[in-house]
Wavefront OBJ file of the C-alpha trace (Angstrom):
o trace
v -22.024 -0.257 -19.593
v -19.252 -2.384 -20.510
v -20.136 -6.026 -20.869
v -17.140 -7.515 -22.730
v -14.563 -9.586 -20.637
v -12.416 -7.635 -18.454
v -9.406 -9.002 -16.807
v -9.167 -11.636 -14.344
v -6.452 -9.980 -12.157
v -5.396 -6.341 -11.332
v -2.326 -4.901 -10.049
v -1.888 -1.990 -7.601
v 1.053 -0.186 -8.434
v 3.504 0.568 -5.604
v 3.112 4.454 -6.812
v -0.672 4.483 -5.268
v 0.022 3.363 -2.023
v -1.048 4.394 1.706
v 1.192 2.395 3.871
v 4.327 1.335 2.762
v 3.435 -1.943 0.925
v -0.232 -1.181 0.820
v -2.351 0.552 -1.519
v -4.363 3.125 -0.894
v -7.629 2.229 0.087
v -9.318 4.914 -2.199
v -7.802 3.623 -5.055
v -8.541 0.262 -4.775
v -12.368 1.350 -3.714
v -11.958 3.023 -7.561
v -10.700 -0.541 -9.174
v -13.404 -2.346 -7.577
v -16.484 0.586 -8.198
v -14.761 0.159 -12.006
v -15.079 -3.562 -12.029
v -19.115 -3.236 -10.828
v -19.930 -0.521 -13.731
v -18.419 -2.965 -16.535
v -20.981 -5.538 -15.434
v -24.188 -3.415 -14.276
v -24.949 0.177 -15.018
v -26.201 2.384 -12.809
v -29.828 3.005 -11.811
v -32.396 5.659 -10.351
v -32.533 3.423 -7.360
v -28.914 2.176 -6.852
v -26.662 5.163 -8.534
v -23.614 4.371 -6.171
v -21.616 1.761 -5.658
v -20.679 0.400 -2.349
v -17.682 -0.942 -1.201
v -16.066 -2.556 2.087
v -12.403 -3.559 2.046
v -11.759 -6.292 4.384
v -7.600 -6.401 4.256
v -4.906 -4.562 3.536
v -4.018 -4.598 -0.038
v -0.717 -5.872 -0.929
v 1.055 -3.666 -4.478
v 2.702 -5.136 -6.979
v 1.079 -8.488 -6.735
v -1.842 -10.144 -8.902
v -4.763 -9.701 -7.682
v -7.911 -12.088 -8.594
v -11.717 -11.267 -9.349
v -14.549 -13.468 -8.498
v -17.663 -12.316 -9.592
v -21.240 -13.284 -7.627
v -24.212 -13.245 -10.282
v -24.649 -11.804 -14.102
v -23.711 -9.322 -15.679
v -26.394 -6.782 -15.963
v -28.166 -7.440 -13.160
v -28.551 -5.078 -10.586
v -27.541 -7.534 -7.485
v -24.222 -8.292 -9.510
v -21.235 -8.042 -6.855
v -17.668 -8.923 -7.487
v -14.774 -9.717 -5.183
v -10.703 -8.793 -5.351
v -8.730 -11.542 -3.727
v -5.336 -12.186 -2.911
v -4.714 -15.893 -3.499
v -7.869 -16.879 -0.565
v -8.103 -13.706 1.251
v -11.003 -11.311 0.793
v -9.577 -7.575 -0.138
v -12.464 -6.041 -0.764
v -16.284 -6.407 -2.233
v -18.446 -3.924 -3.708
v -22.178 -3.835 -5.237
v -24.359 -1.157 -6.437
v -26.154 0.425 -3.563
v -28.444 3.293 -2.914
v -26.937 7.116 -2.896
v -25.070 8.146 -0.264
v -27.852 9.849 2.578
v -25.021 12.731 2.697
v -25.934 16.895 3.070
v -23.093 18.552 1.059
v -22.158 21.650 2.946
v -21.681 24.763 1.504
v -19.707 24.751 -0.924
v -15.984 26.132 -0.551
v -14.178 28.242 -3.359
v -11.161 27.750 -4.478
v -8.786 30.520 -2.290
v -10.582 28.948 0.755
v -9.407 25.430 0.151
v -6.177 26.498 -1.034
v -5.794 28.202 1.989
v -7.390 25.295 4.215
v -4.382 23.183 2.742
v -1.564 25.906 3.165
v -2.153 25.604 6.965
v -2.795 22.147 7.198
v 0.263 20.857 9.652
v 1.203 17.483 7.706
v 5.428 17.669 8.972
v 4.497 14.251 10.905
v 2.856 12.600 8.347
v 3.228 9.048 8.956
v 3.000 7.710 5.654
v 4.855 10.534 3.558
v 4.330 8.289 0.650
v 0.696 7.896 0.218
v -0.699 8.345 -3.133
v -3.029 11.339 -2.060
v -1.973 12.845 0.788
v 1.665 11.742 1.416
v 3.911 15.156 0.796
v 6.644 12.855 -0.711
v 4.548 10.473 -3.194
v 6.569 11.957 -6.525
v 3.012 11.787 -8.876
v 0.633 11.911 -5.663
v -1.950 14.027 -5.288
v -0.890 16.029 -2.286
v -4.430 16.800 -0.759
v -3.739 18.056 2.256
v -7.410 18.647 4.122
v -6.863 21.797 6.455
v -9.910 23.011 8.389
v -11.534 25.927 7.343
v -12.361 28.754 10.076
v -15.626 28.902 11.500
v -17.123 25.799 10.096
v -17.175 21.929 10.251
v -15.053 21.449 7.007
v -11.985 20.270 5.724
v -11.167 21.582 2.652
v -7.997 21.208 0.173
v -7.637 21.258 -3.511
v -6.494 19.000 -6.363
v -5.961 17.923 -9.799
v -6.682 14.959 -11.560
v -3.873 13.932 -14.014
v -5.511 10.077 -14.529
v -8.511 8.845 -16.497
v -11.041 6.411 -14.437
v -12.681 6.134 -11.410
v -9.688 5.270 -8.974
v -8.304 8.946 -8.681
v -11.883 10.127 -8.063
v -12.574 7.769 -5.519
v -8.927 8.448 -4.002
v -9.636 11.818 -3.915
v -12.513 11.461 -2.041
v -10.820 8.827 0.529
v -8.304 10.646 2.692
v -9.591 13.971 2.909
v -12.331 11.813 5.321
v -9.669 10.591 7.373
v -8.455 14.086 7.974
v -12.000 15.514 9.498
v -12.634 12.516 11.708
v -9.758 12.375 13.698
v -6.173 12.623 11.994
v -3.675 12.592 14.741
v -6.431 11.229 17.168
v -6.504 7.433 16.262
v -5.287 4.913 14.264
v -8.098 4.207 11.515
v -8.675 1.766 9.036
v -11.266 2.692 5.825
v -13.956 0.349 5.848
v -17.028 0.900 3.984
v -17.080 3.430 1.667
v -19.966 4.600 -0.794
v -19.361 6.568 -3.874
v -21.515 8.327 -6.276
v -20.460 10.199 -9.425
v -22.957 12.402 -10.247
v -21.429 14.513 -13.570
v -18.165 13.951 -15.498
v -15.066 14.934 -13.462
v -12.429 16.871 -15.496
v -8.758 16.347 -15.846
v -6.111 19.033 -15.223
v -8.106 21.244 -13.795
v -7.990 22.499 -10.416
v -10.938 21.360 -8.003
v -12.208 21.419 -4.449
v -12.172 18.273 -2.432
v -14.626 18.834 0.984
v -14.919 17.001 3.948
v -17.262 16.864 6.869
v -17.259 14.799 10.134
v -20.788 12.961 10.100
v -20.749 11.548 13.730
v -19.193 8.325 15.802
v -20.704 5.393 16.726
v -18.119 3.042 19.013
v -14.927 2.470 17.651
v -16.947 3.819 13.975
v -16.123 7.522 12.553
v -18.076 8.560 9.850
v -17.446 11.484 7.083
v -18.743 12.534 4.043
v -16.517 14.123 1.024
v -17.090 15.643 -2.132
v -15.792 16.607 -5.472
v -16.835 20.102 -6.318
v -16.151 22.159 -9.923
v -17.340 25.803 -9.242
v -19.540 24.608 -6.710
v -21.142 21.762 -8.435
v -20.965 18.680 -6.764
v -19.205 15.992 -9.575
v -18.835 13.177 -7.013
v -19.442 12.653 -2.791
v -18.593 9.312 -0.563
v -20.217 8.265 2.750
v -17.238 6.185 4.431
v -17.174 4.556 7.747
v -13.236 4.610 9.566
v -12.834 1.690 12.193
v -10.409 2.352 15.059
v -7.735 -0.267 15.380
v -4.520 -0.872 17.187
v -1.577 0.854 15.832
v 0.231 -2.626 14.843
v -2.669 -3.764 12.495
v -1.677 -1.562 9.601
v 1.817 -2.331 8.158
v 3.799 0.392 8.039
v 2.319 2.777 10.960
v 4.550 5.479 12.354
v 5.271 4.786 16.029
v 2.978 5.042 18.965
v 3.322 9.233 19.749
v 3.025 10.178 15.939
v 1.107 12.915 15.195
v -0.668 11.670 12.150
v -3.123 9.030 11.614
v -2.495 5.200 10.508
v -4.976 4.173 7.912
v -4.964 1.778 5.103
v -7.182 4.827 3.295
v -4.274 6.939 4.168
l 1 2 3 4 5 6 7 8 9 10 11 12 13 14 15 16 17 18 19 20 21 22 23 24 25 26 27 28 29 30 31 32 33 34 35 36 37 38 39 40 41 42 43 44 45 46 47 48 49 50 51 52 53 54 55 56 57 58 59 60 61 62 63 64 65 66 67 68 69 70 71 72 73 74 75 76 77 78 79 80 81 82 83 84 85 86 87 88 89 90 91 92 93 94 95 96 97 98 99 100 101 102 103 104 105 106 107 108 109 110 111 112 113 114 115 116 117 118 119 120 121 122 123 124 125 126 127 128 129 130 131 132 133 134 135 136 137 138 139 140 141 142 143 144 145 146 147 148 149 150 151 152 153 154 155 156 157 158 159 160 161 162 163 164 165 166 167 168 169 170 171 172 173 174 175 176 177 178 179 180 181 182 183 184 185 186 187 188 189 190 191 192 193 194 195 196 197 198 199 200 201 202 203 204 205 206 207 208 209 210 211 212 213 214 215 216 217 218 219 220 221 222 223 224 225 226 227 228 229 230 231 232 233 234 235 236 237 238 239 240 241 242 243 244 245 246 247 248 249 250 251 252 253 254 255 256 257 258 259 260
């Protein structure tokens, strides 16, 4: 665990966005998991981290930190602010109660992705699954025949946790309703359970775990060979279409999500 002073502000670059003018909501999930392992390691009893963004977040702006208790102690929770409003919060928290499907190879998810219709992608941009973002990383969550899984593949060009955690954010969006409603990420529990490699190809999975109200939730995964390296439990809210900057027109046939 890293206990000596990180920094007091961060900055999303415009390159990891959702939106247009928002980042990604799985990246910034990644800066603020990051921010709770430099002050509190992980434990048998709280081996995730939870987070729940609150607001869009704006790129290219400083961001703040505020930080709620000591470092090293398990309650620790810190806060990302832009000048007095609340992006986002995250703690340590319990693993995520998730039952990894099968696992998918590799021509499967390839294949899932190859058929995955993504021509009205609202937000062609997006860091993960936007088919324009020039170093995105095009995940493109196609169901896979006869069972209850999106599947796609990537690779991982970056060091740290937020292109793990962005991997594991869309793909979600994708099995609970893309082209349905417009959805918002907004808790979202992460657990990396073995080191993830870089430049190599790897499954992303992703299941629809049931709806509750306006609430859709989904569970994703991270798999090497059919080892699990890291899973989410996320909750989507349905909103109006005007509450995320950015959103296609009413009659798209993608979804609007700040997780996007």
């Amino acid at each position: 665990m890293a206990t000596d002073h990180p920094p007091s502000s961060s900055v999303v670059p415009a390159a990891r966005s959702g939106p247009p003018g928002c980042g990604n909501g799985g990246w910034v999930c990644g800066l603020l998991a990051e921010r709770v392992d430099a002050l509190s390691a992980a434990t048998d009893d709280l081996p995730a981290v939870q987070v729940r963004l609150s607001a869009p977040t704006p790129v290219e702006t400083p961001l703040r930190w505020e930080v709620d208790g000591e470092a090293g102690d398990a309650d620790v929770s810190v806060r990302l602010l832009d000048g007095e409003t609340l992006i986002g919060s995250a703690r340590r928290a319990p693993a995520p109660a998730l039952t990894v499907p099968s696992p998918v190879d590799l021509a499967t998810a390839r294949q899932a992705a190859a058929d995955c219709d993504i021509t009205s992608h609202p937000y062609p941009g997006c860091y993960v699954c936007g088919p324009d973002a020039a170093d995105g990383l095009h995940i493109y969550a196609g169901s896979v025949p006869s069972t209850s899984v999106h599947a796609a593949t990537v690779t991982l060009p970056d060091e740290g946790l937020p292109p793990v955690l962005a991997a594991l954010d869309c793909p979600g969006a994708f099995a609970v309703g893309f082209g349905e409603d417009t959805l918002l990420l907004g808790t979202f529990t992460a657990q990396v359970l073995a080191d993830v490699p870089r430049e190599r190809e790897l499954v992303v999975m992703a299941w629809d775990e049931g709806r509750e109200g306006r609430k859709r939730h989904c569970g994703t995964a991270l798999l090497d060979g059919g080892e699990v390296l890291a899973q989410a439990a996320a909750t989507w809210i349905v909103v109006t279409r005007e509450t995320i900057p950015g959103t296609a027109p009413a009659g798209s046939a993608a979804t609007g999500r700040e997780g996007s």
